[in-house]
Structures are given as C-alpha cells and as structure tokens.
TIMAR-887023 format. One record per residue: residue number from 0; x, y, z of N, C-alpha, C, O in turn; residue in three letters. Coordinates in steps of 0.001 Angstrom, whole numbers, plus 500000, padded with zeros to 6 digits. Layout:
residues N
PT  nr  neast nnorth    nup caeast canorth   caup  ceast cnorth    cup  oeast onorth    oup rest
PT NUM      X      Y      Z      X       Y      Z      X      Y      Z      X      Y      Z  Ala
...
***
This chain:
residues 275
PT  nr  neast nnorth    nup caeast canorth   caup  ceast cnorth    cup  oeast onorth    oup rest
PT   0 193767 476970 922250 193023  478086 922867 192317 477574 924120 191495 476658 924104  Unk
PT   1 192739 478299 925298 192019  477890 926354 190528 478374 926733 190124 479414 926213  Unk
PT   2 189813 477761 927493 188300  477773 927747 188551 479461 929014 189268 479726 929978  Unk
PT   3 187515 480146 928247 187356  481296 929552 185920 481661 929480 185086 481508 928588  Unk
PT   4 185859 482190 930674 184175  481966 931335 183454 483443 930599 184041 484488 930883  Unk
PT   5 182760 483506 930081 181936  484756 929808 180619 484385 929738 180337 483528 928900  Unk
PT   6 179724 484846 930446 178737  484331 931156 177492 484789 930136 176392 484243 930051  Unk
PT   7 178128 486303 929159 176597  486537 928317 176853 485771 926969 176018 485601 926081  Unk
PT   8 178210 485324 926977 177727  484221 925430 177826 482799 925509 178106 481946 924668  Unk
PT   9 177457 482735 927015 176752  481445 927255 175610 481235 927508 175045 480164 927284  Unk
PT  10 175082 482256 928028 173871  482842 928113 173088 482826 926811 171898 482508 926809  Unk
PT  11 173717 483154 925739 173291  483363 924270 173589 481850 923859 172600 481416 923269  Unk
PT  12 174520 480964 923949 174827  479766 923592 173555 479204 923922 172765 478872 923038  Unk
PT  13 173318 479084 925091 172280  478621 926003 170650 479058 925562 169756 478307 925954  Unk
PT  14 170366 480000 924932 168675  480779 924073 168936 480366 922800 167960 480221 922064  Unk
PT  15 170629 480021 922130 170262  479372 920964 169670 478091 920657 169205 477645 919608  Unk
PT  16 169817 477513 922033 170230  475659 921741 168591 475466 922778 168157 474396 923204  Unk
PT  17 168159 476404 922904 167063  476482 923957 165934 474629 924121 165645 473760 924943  Unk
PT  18 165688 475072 922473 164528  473521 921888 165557 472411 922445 165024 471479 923048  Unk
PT  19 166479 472395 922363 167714  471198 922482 168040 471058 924102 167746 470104 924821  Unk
PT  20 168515 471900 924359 168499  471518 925599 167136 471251 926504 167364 470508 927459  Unk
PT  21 166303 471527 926438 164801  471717 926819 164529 470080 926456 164107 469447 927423  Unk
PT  22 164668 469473 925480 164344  467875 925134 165567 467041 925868 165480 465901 926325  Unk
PT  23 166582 467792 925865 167693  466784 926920 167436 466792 928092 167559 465683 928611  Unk
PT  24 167008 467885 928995 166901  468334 930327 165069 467076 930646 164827 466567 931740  Unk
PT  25 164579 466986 929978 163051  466154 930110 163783 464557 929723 163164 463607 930202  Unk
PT  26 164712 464304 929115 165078  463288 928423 166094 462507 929969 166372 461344 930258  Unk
PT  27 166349 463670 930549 167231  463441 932007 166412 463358 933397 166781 463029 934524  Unk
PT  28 165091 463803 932869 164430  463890 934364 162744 462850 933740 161640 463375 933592  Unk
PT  29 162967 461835 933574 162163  460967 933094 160560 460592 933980 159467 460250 933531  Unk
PT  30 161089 460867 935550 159602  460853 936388 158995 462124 936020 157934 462278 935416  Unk
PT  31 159924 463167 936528 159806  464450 936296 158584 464578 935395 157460 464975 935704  Unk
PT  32 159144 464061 933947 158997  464628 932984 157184 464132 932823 156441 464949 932281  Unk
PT  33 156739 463124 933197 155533  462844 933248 154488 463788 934148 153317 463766 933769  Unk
PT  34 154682 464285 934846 154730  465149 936213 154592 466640 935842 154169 467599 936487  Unk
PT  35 154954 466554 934926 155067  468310 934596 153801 469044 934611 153711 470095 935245  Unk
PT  36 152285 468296 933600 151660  469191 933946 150919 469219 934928 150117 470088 935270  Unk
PT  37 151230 468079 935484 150266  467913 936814 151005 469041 937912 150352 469788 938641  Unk
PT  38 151999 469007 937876 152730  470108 938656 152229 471170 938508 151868 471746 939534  Unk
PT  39 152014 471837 937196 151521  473212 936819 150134 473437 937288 149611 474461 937727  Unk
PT  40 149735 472446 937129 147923  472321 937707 148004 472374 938833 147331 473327 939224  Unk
PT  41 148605 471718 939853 148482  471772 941148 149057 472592 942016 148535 472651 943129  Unk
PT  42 150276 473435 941741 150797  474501 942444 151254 475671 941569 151913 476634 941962  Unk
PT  43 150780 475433 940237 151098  476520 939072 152703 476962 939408 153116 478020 939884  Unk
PT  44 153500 475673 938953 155145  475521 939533 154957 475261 937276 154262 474637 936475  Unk
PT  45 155925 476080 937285 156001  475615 935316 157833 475567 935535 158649 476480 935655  Unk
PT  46 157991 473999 935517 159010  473401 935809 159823 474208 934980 160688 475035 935269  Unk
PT  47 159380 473813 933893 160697  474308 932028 161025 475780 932394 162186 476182 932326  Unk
PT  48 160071 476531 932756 160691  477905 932649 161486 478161 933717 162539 478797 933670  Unk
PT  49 161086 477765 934498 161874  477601 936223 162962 477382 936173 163754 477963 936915  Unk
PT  50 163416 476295 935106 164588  475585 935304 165280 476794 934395 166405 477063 934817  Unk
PT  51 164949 477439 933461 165773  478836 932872 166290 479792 933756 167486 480031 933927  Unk
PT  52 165356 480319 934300 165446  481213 935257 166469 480674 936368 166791 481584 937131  Unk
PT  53 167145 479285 936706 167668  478958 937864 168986 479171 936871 169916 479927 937153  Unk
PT  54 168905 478406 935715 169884  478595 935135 171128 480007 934702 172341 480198 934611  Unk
PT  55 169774 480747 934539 170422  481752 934404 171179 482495 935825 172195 483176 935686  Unk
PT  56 170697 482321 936859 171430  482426 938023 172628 482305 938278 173406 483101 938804  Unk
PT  57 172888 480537 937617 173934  480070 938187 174610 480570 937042 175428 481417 937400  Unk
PT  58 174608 480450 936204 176035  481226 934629 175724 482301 935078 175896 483010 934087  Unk
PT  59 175215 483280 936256 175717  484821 935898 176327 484835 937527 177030 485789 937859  Unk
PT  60 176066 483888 938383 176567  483717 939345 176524 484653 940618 177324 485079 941451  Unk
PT  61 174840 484776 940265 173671  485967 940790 173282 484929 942207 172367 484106 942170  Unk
PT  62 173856 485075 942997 173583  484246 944233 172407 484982 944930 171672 484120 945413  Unk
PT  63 171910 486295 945189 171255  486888 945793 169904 486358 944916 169094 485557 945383  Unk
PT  64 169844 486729 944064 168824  486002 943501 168379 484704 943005 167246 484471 942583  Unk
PT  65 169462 483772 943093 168990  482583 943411 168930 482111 944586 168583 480963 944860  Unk
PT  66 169258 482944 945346 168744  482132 947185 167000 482570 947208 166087 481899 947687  Unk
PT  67 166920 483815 946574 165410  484284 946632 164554 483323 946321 163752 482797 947093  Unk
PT  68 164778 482991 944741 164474  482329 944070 164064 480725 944463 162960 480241 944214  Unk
PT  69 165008 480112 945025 165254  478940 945822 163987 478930 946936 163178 478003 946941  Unk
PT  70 163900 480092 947905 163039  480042 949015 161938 480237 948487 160985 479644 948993  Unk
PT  71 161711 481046 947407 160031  480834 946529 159281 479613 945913 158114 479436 945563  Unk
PT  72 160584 478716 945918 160019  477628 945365 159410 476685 946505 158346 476074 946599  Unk
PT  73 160604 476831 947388 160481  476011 948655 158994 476337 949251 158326 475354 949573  Unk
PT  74 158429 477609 949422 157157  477908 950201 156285 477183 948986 155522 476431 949592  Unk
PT  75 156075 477070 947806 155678  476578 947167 155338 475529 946942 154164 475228 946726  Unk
PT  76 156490 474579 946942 155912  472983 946982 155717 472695 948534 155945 471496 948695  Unk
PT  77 155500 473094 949331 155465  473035 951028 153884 473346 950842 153062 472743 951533  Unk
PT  78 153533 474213 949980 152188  475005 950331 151145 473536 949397 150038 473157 949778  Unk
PT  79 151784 473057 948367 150907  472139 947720 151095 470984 947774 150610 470083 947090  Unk
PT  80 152306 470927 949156 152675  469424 949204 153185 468814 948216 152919 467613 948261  Unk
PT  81 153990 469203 947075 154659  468698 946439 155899 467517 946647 156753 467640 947524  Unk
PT  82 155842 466080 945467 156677  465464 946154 158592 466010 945751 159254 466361 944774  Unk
PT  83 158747 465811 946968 160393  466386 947063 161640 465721 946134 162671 466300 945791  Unk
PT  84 161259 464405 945847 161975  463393 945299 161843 464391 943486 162707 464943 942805  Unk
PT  85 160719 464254 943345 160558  465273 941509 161373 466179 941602 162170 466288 940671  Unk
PT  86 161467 467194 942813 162364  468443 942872 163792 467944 943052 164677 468687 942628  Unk
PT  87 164134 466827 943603 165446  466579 943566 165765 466013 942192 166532 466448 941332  Unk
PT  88 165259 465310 942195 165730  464319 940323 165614 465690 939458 166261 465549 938421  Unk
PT  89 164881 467227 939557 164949  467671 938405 166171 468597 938505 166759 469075 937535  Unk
PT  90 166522 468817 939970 167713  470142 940120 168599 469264 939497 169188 469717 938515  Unk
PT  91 168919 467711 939948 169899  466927 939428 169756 466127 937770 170183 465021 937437  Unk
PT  92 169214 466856 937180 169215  466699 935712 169465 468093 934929 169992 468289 933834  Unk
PT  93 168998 468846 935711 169532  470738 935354 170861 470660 935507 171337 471655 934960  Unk
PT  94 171602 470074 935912 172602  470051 936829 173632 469321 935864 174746 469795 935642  Unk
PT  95 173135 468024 935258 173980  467234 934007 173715 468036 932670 174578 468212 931811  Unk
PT  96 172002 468649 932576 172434  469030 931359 172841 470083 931056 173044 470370 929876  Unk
PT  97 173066 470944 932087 174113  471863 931942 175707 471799 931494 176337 472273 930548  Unk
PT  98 175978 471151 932396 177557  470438 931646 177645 469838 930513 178720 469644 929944  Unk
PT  99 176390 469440 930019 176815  468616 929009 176491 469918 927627 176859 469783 926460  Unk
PT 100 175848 470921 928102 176139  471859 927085 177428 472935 927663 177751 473709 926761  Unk
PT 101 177889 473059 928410 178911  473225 928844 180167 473229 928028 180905 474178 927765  Unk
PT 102 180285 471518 927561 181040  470931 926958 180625 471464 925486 181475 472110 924873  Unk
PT 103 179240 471206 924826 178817  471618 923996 179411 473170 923034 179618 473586 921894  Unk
PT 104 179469 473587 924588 179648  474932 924069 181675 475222 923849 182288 475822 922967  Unk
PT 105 181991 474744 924647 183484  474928 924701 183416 474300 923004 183272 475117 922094  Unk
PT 106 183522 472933 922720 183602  472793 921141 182570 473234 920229 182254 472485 919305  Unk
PT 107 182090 474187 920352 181426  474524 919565 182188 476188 919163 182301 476743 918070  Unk
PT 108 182684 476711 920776 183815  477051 920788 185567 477048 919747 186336 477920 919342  Unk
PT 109 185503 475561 919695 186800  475469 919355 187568 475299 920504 188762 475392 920217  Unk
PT 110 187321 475029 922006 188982  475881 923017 188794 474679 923766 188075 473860 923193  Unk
PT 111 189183 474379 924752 189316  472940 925577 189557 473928 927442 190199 474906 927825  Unk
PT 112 188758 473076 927980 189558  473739 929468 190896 472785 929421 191217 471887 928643  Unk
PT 113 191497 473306 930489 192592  472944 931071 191878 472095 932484 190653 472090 932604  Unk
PT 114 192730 471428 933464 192319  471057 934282 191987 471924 935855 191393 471564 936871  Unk
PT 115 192606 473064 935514 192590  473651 936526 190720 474992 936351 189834 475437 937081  Unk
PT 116 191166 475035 934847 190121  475944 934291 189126 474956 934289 188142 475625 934606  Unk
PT 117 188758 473876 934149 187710  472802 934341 187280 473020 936242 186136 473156 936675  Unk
PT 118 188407 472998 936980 187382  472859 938410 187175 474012 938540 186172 474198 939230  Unk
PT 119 187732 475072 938142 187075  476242 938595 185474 476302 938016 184456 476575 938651  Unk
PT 120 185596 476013 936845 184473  476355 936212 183271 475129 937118 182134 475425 937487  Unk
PT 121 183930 473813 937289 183067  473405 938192 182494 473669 939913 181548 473296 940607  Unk
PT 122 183579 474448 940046 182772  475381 941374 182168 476005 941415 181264 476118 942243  Unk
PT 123 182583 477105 939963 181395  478147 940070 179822 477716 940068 178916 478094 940810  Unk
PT 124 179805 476563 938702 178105  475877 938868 177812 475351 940213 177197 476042 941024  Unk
PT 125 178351 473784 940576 178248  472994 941215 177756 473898 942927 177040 473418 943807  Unk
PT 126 178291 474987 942925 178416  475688 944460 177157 476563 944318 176718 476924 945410  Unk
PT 127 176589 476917 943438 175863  477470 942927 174293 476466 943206 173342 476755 943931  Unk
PT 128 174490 475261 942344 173308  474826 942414 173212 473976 943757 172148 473373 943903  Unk
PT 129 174277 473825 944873 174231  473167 945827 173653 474382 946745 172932 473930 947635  Unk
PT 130 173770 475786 946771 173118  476937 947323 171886 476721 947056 171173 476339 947984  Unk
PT 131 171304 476904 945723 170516  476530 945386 168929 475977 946273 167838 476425 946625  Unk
PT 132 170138 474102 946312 169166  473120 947092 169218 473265 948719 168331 473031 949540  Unk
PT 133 170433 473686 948891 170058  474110 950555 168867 475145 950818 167950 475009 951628  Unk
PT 134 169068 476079 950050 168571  477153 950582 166867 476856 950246 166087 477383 951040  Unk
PT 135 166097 475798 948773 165123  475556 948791 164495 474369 950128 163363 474241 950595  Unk
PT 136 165534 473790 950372 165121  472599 951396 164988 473372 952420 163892 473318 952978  Unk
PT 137 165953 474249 952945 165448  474888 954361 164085 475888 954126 163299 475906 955073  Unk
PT 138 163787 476616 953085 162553  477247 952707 161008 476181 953021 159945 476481 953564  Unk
PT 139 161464 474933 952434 160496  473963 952208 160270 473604 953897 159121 473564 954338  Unk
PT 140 161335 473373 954702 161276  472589 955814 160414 473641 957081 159576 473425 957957  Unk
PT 141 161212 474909 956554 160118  475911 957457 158589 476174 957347 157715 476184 958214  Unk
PT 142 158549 476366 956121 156908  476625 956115 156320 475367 956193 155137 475314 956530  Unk
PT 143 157021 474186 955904 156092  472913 955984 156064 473490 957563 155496 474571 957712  Unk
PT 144 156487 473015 958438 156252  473408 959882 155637 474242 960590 155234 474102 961745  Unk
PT 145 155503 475672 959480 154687  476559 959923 153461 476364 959708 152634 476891 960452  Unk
PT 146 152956 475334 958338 151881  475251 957951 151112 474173 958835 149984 474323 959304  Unk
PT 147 152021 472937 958993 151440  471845 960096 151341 472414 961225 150293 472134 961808  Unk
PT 148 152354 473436 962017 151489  474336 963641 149886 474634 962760 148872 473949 962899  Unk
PT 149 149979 475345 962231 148642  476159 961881 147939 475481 961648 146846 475897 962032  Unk
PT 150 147852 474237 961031 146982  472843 961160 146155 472710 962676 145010 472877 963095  Unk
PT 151 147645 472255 963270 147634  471577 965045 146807 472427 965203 145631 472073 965295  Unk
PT 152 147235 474126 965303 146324  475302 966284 144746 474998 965835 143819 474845 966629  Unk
PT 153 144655 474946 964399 142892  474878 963980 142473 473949 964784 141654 474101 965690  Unk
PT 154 143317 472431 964312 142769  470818 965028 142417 471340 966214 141197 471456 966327  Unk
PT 155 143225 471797 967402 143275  472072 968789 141959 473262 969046 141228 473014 970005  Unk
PT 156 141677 474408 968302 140244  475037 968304 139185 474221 968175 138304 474147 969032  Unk
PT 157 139194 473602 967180 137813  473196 966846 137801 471767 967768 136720 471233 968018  Unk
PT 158 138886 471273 968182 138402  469943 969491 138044 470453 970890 137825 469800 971910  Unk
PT 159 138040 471500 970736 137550  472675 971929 137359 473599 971984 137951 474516 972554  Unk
PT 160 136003 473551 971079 135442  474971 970834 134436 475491 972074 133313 475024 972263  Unk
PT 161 134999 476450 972809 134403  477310 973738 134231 478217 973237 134991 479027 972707  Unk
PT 162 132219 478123 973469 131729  478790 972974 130906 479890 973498 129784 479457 973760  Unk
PT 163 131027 481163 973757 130365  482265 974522 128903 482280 974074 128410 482384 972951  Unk
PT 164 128302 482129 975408 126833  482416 975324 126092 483552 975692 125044 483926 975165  Unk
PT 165 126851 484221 976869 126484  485483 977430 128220 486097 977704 129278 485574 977353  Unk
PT 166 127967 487418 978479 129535  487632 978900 130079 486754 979861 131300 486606 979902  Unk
PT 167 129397 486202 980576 129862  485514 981828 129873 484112 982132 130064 483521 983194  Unk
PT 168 129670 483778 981173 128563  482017 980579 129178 481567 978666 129015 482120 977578  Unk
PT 169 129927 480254 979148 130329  479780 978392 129851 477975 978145 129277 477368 979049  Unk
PT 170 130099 477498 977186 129326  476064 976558 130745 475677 976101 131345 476615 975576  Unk
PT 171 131516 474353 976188 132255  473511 975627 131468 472503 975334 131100 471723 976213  Unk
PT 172 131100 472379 974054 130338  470707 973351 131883 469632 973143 133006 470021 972821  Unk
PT 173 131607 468766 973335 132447  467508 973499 131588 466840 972759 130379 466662 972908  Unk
PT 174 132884 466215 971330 132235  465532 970272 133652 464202 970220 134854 464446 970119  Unk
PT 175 133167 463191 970299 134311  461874 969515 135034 461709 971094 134842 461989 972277  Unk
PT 176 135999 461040 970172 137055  460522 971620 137845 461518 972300 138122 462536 971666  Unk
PT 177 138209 461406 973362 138945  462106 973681 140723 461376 974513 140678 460365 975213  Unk
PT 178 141880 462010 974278 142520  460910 974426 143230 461869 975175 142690 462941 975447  Unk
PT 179 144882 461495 975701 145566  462186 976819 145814 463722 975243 144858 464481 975404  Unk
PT 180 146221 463963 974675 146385  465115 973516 145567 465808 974271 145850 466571 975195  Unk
PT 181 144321 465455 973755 143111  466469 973831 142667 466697 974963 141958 467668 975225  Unk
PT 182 143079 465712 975892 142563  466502 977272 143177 467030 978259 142786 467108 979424  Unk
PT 183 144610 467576 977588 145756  468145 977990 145116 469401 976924 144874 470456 977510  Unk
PT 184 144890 469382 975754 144769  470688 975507 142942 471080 975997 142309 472064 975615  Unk
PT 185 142569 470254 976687 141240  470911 976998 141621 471497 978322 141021 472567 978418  Unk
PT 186 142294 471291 979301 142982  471745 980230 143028 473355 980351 142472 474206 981045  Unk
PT 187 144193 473320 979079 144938  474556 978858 143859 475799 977962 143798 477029 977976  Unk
PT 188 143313 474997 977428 141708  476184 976756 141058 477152 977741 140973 478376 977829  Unk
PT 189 140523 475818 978637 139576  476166 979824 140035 476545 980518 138998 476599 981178  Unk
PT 190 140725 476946 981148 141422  477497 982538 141754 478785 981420 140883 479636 981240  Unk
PT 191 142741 478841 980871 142843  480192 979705 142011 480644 979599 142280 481831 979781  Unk
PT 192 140093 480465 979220 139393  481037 978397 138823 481586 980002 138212 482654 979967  Unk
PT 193 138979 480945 981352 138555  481165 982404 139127 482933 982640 138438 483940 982800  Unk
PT 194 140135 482834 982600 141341  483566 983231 140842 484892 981918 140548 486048 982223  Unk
PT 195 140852 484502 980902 140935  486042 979740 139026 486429 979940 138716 487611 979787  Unk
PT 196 138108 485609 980202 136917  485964 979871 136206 486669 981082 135200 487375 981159  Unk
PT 197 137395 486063 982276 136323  486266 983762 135139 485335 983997 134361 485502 984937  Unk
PT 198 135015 484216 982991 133747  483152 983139 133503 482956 984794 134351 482666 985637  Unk
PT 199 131954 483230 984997 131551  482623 986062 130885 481367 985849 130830 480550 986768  Unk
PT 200 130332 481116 984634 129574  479795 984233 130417 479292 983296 130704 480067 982383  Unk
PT 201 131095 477742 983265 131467  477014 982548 130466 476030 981903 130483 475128 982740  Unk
PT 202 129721 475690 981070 128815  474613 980674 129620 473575 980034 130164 473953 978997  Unk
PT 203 129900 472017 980479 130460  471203 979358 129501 469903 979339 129041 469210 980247  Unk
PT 204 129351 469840 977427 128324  469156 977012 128766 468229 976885 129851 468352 976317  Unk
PT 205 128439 466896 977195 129243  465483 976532 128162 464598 975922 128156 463370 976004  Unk
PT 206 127579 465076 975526 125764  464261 975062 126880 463594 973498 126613 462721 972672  Unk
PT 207 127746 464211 973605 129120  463774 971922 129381 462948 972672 128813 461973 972179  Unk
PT 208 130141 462427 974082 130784  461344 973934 130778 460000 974306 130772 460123 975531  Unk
PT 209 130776 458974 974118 130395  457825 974121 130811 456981 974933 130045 456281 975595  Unk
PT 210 132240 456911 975016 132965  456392 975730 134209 457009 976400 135199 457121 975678  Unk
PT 211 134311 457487 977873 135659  457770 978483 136216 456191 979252 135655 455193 979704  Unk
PT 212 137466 456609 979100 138110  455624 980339 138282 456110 981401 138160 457333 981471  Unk
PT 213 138460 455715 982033 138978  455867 983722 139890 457052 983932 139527 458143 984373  Unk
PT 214 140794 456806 983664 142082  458119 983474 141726 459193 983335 141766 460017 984248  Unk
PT 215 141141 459529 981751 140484  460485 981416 139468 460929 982141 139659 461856 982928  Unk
PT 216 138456 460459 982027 137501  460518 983674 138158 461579 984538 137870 462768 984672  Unk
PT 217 139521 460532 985327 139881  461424 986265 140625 463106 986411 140700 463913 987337  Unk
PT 218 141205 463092 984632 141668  464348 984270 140642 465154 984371 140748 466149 985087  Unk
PT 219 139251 464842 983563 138330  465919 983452 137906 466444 984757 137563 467624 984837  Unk
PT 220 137895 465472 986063 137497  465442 987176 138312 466874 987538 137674 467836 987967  Unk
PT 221 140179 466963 987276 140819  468064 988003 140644 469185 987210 141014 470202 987797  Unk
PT 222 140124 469422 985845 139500  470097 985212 138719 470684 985717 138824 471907 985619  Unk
PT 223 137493 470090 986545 136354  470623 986991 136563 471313 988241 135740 472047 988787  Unk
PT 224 137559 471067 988602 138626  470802 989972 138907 472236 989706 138074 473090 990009  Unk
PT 225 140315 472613 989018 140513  473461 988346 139724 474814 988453 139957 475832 989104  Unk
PT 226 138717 474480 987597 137774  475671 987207 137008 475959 988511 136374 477008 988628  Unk
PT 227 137033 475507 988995 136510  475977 990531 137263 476404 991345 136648 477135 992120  Unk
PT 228 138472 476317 991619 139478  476961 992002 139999 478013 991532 140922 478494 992190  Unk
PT 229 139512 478824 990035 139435  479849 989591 138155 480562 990050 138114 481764 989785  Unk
PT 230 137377 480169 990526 136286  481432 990877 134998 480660 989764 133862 481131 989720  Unk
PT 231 135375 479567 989016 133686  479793 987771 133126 478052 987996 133735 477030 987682  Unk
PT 232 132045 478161 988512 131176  477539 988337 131147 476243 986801 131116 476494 985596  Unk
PT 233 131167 475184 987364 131401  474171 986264 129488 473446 986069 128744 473267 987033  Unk
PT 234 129242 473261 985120 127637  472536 985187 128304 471106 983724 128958 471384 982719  Unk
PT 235 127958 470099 984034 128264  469047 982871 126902 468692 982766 126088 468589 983683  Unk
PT 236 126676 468452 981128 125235  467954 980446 125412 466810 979719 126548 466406 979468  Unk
PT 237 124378 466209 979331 124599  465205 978182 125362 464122 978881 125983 463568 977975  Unk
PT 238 125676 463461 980133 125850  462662 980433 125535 461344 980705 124961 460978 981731  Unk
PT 239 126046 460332 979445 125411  459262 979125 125152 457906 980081 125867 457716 981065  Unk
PT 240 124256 457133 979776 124244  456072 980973 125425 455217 981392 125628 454768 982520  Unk
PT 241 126233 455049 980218 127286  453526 980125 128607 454627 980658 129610 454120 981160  Unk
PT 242 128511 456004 980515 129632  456878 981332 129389 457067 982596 130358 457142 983353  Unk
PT 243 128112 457184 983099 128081  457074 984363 128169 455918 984927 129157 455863 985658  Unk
PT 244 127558 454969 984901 127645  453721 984904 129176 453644 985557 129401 453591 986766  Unk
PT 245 130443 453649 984225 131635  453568 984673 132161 454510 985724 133098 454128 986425  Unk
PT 246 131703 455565 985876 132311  456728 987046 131706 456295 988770 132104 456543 989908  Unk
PT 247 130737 455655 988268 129903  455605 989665 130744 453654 990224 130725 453048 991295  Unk
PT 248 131200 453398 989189 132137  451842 989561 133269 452321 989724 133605 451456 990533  Unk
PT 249 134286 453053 989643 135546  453766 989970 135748 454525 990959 136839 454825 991443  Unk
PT 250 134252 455007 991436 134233  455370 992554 134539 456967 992293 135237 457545 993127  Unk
PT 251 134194 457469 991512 134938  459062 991118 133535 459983 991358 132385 459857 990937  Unk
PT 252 134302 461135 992390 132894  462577 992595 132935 463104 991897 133983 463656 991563  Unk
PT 253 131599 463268 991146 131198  464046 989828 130361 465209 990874 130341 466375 990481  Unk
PT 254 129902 464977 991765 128762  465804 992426 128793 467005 993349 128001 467867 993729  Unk
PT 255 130800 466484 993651 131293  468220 994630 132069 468539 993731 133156 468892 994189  Unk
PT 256 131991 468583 992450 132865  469021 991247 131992 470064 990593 132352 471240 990561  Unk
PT 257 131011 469714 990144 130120  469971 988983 128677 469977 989556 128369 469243 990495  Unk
PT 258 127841 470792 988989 126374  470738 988782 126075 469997 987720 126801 470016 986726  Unk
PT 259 124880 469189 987797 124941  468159 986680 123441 468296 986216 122486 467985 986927  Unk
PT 260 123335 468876 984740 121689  468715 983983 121871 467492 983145 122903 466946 982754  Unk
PT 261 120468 467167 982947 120447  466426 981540 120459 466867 979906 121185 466341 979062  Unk
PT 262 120044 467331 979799 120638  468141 978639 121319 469433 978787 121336 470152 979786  Unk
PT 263 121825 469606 977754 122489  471475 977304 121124 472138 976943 121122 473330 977250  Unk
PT 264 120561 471926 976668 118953  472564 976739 118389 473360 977566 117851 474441 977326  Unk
PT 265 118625 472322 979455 117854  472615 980428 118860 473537 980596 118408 474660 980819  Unk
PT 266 120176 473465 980568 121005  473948 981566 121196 475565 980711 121367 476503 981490  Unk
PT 267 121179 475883 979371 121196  477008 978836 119335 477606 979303 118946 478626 979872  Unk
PT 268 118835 476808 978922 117008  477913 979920 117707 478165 980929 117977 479356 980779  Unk
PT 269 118327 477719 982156 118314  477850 983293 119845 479130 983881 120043 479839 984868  Unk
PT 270 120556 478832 982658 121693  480102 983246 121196 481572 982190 121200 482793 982351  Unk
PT 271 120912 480893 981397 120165  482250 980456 119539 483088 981219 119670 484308 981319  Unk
PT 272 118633 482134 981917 117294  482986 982431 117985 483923 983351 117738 485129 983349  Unk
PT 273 119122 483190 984382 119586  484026 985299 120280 485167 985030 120236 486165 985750  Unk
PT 274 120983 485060 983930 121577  486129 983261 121009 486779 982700 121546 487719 982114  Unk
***
C-alpha cells in the first residue's frame, strides 16, 4: 500500500502524538529548549504553541497564512531583540521532527512511500518551511531597520534639541562631544529649523562643551556663517576658557560670525526683554 497525503489525518496523527512529539521537538532544539521561558517573558513569543500553529500550516499547505504568520514573528523578535540563532535551531528541529513523525505516521499507517511519493511529499514540507524562514528573516530585517532609523531620528533630536523660546528666538544647548556625525546633523537642524520657524534669533549654548578641535571649530564657524546668510541672527554663550583659548591660536573669527554673552542667562534677559 502506497503512502498518500491527507493532510486532516495527519493533522489528527499529529494532536494524538501531541505530548510525544512536543518532548522530541525540545529534545531536538536543546539551546532552545533552555530559552523557552525566558523567551515568553521577554517578548511573550510561546515557542511550543507557535511551533503548532506553523505546523499546521505547512501539512495543510496554507501558504497565505504562514507567510502572515512568519512576518508576525519576524516584527517580534526584531521588536525584543531576540537572538536569531534560537529561531533558526528551532525552525530546524520543527523541521526533523516533523519527518520523523512523518515516518511515524506512514508505519503506523502500515503503507511505505515510494521514491517519487517521498520527494513530493518532501517538497510540499521542506518549500513550505523554507517560505516560512524567508519570509520571517525579511520581516525581522525590515523592522530591525525601521526600528534602528527611529533610534538614529530620536539620537539625532535630542543631540540637537532646538529649543523655542519666543516665536522668533530659539536656544540650541550643546552637551558632550561633538564629532563630524553630529555636526553634520547640527548643520541640517539649524538651517531647517531657520527656514520652517522664520528664526530671527538663534541662541547656541556651549557652557556643555569642553573640548572642540579645530575642524569642528571651523564647521560650527560656517554654521554661524550659514545662519546669517539666512536672515537670523546667531548669539553663542557658555564659552569656555581652554575653547577659546584654542580658537583665538587657530586664528578663527568668532566675532563677525556671532554675538557672544557669557552665559545663556544674560543672553535670554536680553532677547526676552526685546521681544
């Protein structure tokens, strides 16, 4: 008697032998299997049932819903950072102990495939759970990417937070280092926030930073450059001794650039008042 595919009394083969296969499938995924509830705790991912539900996909050979399925998981371990290596070792133990009840089931059966009825039957799974992993890896690879932009964009706000004081009068505080990144995106803030706000007063505080180099120096310089060539008024505060010190040895004009207070203090009494 030859082996033929009927997908609901394997399905039923498969809810009988459930406890059994469930201890083989953990018995095959051995990191996995330590991992499990930490998984559930950390992205509420409940591996065991998961792996039913995929299963049942592939024996009914429900592709629409396991591509769904696949990309839900993918936003999932992307969203909790899950490691990828657990998700591979476990698709590839779903994957053996399926066949091996497979086999289970044909003699339990009584019938034997043939060789030809053997690869078919191995395309139908095998193509199945290789859909599967494509379709979760490209799920995983997008939102990881979407989630690290949305990172960058926060990082990139809050290292240049321009901050409105009046309608016409704005404050950039400068905190930590600043390196070619950040003062390429301080560039593109300020001249932007120039251009959407109509700023006539730019205020930038550096009483935050400690140390510039030279270079940088000279970027902020076309910055100031910049913003004056838009129409708005630049004032720099908080400018420390060992930074001037270095600007005034480099030889760099801070003084047809910028209005210069000593604190963000004086310089907010003094545009406040005017405003």
């Amino acid at each position: 008697m030859s082996f033929v595919y009927k997908e609901e009394e394997i399905m039923e083969f498969l809810l009988q032998n459930k406890s059994e296969f469930d201890n083989y499938l953990l018995s095959k995924a051995v990191n996995v299997r330590e991992k499990i509830e930490e998984i559930l705790l950390v992205g509420n991912v409940d591996l065991v049932n998961n792996a039913h539900k995929l299963i049942r996909f592939i024996v009914e050979q429900n592709e629409a819903e396991l591509i769904a399925f696949a990309e839900q998981e993918g936003k999932l371990w992307a969203t909790h950072s899950l490691t990828l290596s657990f998700k591979l070792e476990w698709i590839q133990a779903i994957r053996r102990t399926l066949w091996t009840f497979f086999y289970k089931y044909e003699h339990t059966k009584d019938v034997v495939s043939d060789a030809f009825t053997f690869f078919e039957l191995e395309k139908k799974v095998n193509e199945k759970v290789d859909v599967f992993l494509k379709s979760f890896f490209v799920s995983y690879s997008d939102y990881k990417d979407k989630l690290i932009q949305a990172q960058r964009n926060l990082v990139e706000n809050l290292s240049v937070p321009i901050i409105p004081v009046t309608a016409i009068t704005c404050v950039l505080p400068l905190i930590g280092a600043i390196d070619d990144s950040r003062i390429r995106t301080i560039e593109e803030k300020v001249l932007m926030e120039i251009s959407n706000s109509s700023l006539q007063t730019l205020i930038l505080d550096l009483s935050g930073i400690i140390e510039l180099d030279v270079e940088i120096m000279n970027r902020l310089l076309n910055i100031l450059e910049g913003t004056a060539m838009m129409g708005c008024k630049a004032v720099m505060t908080g400018l420390r001794p060992e930074v001037v010190v270095k600007m005034v040895r480099a030889g760099l004009d801070l003084e047809s650039k910028a209005e210069t207070k000593l604190t963000l203090q004086q310089a907010l009494k003094d545009y406040l008042v005017v405003s």
